[in-house]
N, C-alpha and C positions, 0 to 999 in steps of 0.2 A: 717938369721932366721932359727932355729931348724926346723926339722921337727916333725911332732909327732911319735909315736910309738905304740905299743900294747896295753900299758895301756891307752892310750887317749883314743883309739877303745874303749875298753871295760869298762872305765868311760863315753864315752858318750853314746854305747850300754843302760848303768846301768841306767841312767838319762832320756835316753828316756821312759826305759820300767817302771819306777818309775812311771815317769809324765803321764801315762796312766792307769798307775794301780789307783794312786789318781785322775781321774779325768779330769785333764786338757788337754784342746788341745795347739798343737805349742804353736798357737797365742796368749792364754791365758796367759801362763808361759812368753813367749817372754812379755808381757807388762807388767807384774806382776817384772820383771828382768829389765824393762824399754831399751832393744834392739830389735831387727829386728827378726823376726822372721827366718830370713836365718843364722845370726850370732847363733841363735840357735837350727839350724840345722846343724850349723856347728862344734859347741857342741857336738850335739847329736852323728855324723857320725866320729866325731875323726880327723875332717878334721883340725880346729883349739886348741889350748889348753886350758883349762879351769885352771885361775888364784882359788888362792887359798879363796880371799875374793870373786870370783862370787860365786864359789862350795858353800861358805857358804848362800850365798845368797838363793840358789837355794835347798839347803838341808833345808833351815828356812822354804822358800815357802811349800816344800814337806813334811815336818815334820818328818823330818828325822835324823839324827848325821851324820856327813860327816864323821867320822870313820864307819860307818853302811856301807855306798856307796860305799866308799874304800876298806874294810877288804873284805865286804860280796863277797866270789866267787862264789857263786852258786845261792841266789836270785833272783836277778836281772838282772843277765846276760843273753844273748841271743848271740845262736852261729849267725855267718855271714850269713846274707840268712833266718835266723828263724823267718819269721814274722809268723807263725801260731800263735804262742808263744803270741804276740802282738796282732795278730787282737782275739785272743781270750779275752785278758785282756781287751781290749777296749771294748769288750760286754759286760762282767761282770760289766766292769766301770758301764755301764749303769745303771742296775740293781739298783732299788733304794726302794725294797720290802724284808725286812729284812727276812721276812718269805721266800720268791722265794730266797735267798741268802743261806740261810741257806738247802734248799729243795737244790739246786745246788750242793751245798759243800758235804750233804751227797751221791748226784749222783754219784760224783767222787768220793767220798771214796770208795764205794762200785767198780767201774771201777777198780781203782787202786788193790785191795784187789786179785781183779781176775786177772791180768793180769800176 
């Protein structure tokens, strides 16, 4: 058995931080993908590899291009350790008031402007 490598990391890094920026939790995507929610966790952490018809699977569910997944190096990735990154997007996920979306988005513009 191969083991995985760098890019597994940072395609299942890319997947996790996807599937929470849209939305879902594990367990959601894991049944929506018809596996275990540990197999896709194991996904997530690079631990196993993702075949090329699951990634489509999983880029269908997310609405996404699996060249998007792939190519994109700076999106969706999260360095090792970066959950701030993450549990921030899982708040936002929340947010489900176009207007408080929008009010947020200019917060940070302005943050960023300044810093």
């Amino acid at each position: 058995m191969k083991s995985t490598s760098n890019f597994d990391k940072d395609l299942g890094s890319k997947i996790a931080n996807l599937r929470v920026l849209k939305g879902y939790t594990r367990r959601e995507l894991a049944e929506k993908l018809k596996i275990t929610q540990q197999q896709l966790q194991k996904y997530e952490k690079g631990t196993n590899r993702i075949s090329v018809s699951r990634l489509s699977q999983i880029a269908d569910i997310l609405d996404i291009s699996m060249a998007r997944i792939i190519n994109d190096k700076n999106t969706f990735a999260a360095t090792k350790g970066d959950r701030l990154i993450t549990d921030i997007m899982k708040l936002i996920s929340g947010i489900k008031d176009r207007s408080k979306l929008l009010s947020l988005k200019n917060l940070i513009m302005a943050f960023v402007r300044k810093v």
